[in-house]
C-alpha positions as CSV (number, residue, x, y, z in Angstrom):
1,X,0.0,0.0,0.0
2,X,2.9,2.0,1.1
3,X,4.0,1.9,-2.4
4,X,1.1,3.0,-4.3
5,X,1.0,5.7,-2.2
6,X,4.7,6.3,-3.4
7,X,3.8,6.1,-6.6
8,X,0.7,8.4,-6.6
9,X,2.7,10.8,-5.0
10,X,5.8,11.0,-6.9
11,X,3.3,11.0,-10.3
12,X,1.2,13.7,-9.5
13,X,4.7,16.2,-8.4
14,X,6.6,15.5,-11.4
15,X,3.4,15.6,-14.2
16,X,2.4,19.1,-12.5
17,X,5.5,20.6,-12.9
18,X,5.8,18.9,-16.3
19,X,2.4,20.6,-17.1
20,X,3.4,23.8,-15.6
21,X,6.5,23.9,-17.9
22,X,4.2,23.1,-20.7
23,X,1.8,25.7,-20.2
24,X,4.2,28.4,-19.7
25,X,6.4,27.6,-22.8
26,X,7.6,30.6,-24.5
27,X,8.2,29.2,-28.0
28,X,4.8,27.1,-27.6
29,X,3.3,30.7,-27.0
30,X,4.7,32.2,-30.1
31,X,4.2,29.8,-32.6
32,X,0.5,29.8,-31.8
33,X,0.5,33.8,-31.3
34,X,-1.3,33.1,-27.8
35,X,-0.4,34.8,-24.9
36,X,1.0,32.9,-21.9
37,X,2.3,33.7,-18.7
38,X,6.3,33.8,-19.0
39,X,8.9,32.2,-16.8
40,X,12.7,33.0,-16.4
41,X,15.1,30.7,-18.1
42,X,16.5,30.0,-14.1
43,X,13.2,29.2,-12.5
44,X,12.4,26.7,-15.6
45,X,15.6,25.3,-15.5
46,X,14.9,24.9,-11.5
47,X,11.6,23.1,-12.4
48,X,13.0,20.9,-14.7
49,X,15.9,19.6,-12.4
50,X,12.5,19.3,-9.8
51,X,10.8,17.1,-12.2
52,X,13.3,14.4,-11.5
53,X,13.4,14.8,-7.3
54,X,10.6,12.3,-6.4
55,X,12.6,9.7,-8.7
56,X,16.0,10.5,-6.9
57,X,14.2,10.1,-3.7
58,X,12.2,6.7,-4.6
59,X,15.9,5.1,-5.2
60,X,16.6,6.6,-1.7
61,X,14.4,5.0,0.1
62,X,14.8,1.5,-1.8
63,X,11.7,1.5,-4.1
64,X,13.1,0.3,-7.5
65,X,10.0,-1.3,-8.8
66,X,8.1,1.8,-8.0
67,X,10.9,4.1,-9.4
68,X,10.6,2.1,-12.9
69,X,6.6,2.4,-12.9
70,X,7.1,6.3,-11.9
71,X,9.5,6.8,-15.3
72,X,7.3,4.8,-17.3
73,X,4.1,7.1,-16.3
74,X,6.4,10.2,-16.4
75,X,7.4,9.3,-19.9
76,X,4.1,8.1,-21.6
77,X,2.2,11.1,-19.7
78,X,4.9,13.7,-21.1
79,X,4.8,12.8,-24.3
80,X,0.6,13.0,-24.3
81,X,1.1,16.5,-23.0
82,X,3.9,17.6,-25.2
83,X,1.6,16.5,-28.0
84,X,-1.3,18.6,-27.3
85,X,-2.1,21.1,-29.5
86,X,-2.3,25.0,-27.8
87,X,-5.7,26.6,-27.9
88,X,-6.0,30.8,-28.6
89,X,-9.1,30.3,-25.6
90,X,-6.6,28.7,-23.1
91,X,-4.2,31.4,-23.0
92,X,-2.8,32.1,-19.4
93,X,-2.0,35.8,-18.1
């Protein structure tokens, strides 16, 4: 049980963030001549490097099988999110 929890929990941090970096892509934004809210090349690098913590800290505390199921979701899940299309009406100020 322990480890679904794990898993839920180190899912749902790193595909926020992942979704956060999405929506608040600069050359996304640009492309689709939509205006979105802008964040500094630091702070995105910052989130980025976050994205990867709950993995770091699965190996830390022994969970391997859940690690492996974590970067399988992380992976599939990005991919469906990078491959959305942006929308003029969900713009972000």
């Amino acid at each position: 049980m322990m480890s679904l929890a794990s898993f839920l929990l180190a899912s749902a941090f790193s595909l926020a963030i992942i979704w956060l970096l999405r929506v608040s892509d600069a050359k996304l934004a640009r492309t689709a001549k939509i205006k979105r809210m802008q964040l500094s090349p630091t702070l995105r690098f910052i989130l980025a490097a976050c994205v990867c913590l709950p993995g770091a800290i699965l190996i830390a505390i022994g969970h391997s099988g859940v690690f492996l199921s974590w970067f399988g979701t992380l992976t599939v899940i990005g991919w469906l999110i990078a491959l959305q299309r942006p929308r003029p009406e969900s713009s972000i100020s």
